[in-house]
ChimeraX commands (.cxc) that place a marker at each C-alpha (Angstrom):
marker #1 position 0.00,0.00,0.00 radius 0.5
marker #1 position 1.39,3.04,-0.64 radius 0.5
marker #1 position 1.69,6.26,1.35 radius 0.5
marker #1 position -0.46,9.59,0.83 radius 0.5
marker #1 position 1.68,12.45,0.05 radius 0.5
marker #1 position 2.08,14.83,2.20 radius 0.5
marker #1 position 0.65,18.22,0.64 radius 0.5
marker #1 position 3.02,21.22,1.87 radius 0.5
marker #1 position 1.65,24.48,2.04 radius 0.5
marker #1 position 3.52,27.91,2.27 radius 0.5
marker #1 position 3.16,28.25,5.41 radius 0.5
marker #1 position 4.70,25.38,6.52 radius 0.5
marker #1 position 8.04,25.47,4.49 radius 0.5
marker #1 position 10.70,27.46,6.42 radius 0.5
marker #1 position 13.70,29.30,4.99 radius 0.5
marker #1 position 16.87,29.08,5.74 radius 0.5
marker #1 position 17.24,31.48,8.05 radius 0.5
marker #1 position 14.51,30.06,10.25 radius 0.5
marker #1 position 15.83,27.02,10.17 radius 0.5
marker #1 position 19.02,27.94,11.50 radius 0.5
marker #1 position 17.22,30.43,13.99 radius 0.5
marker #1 position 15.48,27.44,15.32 radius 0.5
marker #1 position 18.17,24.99,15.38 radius 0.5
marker #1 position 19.00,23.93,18.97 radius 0.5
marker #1 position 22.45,22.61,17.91 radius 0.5
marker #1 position 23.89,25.64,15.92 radius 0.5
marker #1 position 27.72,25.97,17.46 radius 0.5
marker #1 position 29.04,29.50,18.07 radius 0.5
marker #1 position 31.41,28.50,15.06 radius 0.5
marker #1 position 28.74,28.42,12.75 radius 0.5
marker #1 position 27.00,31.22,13.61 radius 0.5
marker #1 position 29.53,33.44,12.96 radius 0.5
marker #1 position 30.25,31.81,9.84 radius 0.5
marker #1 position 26.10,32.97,9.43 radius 0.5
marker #1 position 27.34,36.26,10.24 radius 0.5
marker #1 position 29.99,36.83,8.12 radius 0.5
marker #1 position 27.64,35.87,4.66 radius 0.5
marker #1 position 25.36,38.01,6.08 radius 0.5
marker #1 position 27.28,40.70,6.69 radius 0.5
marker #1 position 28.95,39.96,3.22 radius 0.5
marker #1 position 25.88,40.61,1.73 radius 0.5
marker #1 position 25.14,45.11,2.57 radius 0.5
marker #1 position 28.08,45.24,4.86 radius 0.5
marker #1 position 25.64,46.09,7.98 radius 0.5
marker #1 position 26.34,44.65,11.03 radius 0.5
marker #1 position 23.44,45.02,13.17 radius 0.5
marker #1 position 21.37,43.77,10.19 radius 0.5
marker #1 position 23.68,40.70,9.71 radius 0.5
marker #1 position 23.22,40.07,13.43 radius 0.5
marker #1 position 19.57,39.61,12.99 radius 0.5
marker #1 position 19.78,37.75,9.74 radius 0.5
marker #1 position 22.34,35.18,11.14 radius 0.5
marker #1 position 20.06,33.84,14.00 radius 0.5
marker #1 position 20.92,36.23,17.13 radius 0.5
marker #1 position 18.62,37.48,19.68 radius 0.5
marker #1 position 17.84,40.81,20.41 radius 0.5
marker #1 position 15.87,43.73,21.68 radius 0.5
marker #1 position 16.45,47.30,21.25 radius 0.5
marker #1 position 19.84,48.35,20.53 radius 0.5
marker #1 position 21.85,45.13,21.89 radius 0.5
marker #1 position 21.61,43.87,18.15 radius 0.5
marker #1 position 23.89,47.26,17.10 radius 0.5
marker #1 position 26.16,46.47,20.18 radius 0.5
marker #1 position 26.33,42.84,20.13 radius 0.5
marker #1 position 27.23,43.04,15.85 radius 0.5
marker #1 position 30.01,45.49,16.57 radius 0.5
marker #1 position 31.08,43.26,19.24 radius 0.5
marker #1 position 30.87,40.19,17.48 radius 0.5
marker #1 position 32.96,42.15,14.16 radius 0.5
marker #1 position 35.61,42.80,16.68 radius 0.5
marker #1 position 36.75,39.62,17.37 radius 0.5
marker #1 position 39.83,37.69,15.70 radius 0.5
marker #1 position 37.78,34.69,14.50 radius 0.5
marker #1 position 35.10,36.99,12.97 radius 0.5
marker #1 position 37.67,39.96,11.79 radius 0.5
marker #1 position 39.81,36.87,10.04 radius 0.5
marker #1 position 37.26,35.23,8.29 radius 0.5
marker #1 position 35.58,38.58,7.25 radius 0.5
marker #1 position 38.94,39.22,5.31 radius 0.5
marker #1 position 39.16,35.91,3.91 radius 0.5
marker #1 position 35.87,36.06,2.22 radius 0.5
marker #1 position 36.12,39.33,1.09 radius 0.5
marker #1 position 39.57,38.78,-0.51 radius 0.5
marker #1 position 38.05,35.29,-2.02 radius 0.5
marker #1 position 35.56,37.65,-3.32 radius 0.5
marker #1 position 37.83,40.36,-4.95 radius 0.5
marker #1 position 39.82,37.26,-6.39 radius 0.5
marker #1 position 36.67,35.57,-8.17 radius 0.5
marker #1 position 35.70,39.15,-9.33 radius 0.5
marker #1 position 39.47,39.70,-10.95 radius 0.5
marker #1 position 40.06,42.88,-9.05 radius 0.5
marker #1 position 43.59,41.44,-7.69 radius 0.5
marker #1 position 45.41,38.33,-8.13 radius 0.5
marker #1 position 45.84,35.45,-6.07 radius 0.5
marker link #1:1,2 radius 0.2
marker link #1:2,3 radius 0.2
marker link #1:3,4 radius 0.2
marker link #1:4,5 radius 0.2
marker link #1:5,6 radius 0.2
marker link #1:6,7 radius 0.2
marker link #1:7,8 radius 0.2
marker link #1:8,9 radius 0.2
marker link #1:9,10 radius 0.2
marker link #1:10,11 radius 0.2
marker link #1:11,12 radius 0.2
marker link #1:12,13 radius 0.2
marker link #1:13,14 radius 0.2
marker link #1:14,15 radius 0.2
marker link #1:15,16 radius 0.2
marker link #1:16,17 radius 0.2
marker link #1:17,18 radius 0.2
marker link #1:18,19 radius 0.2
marker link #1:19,20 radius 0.2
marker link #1:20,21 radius 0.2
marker link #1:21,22 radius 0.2
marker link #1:22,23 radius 0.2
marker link #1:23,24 radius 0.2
marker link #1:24,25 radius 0.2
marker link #1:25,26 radius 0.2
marker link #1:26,27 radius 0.2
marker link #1:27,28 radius 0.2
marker link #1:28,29 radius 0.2
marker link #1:29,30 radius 0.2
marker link #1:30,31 radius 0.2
marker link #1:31,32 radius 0.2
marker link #1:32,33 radius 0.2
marker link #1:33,34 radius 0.2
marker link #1:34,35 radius 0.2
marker link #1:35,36 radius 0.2
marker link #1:36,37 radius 0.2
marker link #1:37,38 radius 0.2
marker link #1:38,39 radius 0.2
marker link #1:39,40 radius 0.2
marker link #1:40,41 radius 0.2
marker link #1:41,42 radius 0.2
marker link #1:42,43 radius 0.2
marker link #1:43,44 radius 0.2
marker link #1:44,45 radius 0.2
marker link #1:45,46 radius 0.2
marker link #1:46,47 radius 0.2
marker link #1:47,48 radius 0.2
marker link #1:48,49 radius 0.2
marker link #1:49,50 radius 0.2
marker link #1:50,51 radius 0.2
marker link #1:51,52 radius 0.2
marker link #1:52,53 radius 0.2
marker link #1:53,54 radius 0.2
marker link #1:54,55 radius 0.2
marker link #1:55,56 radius 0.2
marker link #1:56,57 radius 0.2
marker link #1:57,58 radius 0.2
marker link #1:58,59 radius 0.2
marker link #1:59,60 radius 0.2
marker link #1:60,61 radius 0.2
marker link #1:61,62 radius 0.2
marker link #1:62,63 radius 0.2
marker link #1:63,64 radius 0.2
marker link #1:64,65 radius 0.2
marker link #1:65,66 radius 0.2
marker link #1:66,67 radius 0.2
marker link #1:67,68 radius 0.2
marker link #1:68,69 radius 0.2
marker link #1:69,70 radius 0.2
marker link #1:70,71 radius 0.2
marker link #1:71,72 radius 0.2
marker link #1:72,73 radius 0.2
marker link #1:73,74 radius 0.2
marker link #1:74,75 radius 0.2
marker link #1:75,76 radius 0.2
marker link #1:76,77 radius 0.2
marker link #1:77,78 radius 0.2
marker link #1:78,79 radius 0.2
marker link #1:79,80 radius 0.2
marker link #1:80,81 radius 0.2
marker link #1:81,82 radius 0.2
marker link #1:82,83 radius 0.2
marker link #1:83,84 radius 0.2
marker link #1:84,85 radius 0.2
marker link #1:85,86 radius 0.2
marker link #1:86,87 radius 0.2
marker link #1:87,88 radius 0.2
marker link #1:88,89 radius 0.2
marker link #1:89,90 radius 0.2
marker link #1:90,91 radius 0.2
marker link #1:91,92 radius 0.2
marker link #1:92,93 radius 0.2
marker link #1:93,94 radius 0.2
view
């Protein structure tokens, strides 16, 4: 016998980003990798905060993004993936 098929509305499908928001077992590692895309993406922090799965009410999303940016991890990769970008684009060399 075979088994019905589930019909999926809208409203049940969930982006990525709510996915990962709701994701019990996201590791600080990954969430900053979140960030970083994010951030990648209109170079605002506080927005990139939000986007990437973070918590926050009233202005601890501006202080917590420029608190995040500033550390080594974050600052590091942030470089990396904005040098692979200038690389893919052609603007230096590798």
């Amino acid at each position: 016998m075979r088994s019905p098929t589930r019909d999926t509305s809208q409203s049940e499908i969930l982006t990525n980003a709510e996915v990962f928001k709701t994701s019990r077992y996201t590791s600080p590692a990954m969430r900053h990798e979140r960030f970083v895309a994010e951030y990648l993406i209109d170079l605002n922090k506080t927005a990139a905060y939000k986007r990437a799965g973070y918590r926050a009410r009233g202005h601890s999303a501006e202080v917590n993004a420029s608190r995040l940016s500033l550390r080594p991890q974050v600052r590091a990769l942030i470089r990396h993936r904005q040098r692979e970008s200038l690389i893919r684009a052609g603007w230096i060399d590798a």
